[in-house]
N, C-alpha and C positions, 0 to 999 in steps of 0.2 A: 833316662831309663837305660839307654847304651851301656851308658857308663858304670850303674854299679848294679845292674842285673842284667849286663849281653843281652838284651833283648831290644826289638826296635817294635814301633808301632807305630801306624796310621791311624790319622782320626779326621774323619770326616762330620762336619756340622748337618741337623737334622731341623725340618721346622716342627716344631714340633708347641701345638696349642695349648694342650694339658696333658700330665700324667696322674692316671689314676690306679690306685691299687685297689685289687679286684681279689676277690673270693665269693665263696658259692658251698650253701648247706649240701645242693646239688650236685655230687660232682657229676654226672654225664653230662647234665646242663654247664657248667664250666666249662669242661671237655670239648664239649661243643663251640664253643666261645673261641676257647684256645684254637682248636683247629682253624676255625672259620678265622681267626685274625691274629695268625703264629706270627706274622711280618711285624707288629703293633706291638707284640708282647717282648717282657724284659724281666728280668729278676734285679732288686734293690742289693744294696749291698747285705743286707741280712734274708737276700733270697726270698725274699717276698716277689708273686705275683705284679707287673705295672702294666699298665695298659695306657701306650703315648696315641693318641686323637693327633692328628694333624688340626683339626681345625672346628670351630664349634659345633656349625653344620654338622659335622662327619659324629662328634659325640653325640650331641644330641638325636643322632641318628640309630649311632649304638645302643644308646639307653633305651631308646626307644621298644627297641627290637629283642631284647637282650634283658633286663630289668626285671624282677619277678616278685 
């Protein structure tokens, strides 16, 4: 990347158990989602919604809670 766009970047590794792409008929229900797990959230290369779970616990936690 240096090299043929001057740019430099760091990349750090992430555990990460699942990624899931998320949307909502809902939006203040989404809204809510997003705020509540903005750390989690991520956009796909074509800018879609992803939602990375550390661990299955932690999804199965979110689905839980979250799921409509």
């Amino acid at each position: 990347m240096k090299n043929e766009y001057s740019a430099s970047a760091d990349f750090a590794g992430q555990n990460i158990y699942k990624a899931c792409w998320i949307s909502s008929k809902d939006g203040k229900k989404l809204q809510e989602f997003l705020d509540s797990k903005q750390r989690h959230i991520a956009r796909d290369k074509d800018g879609k919604l992803v939602f990375m779970a550390e661990s299955r616990a932690w999804l199965q936690m979110v689905q839980d809670n979250f799921l409509t």
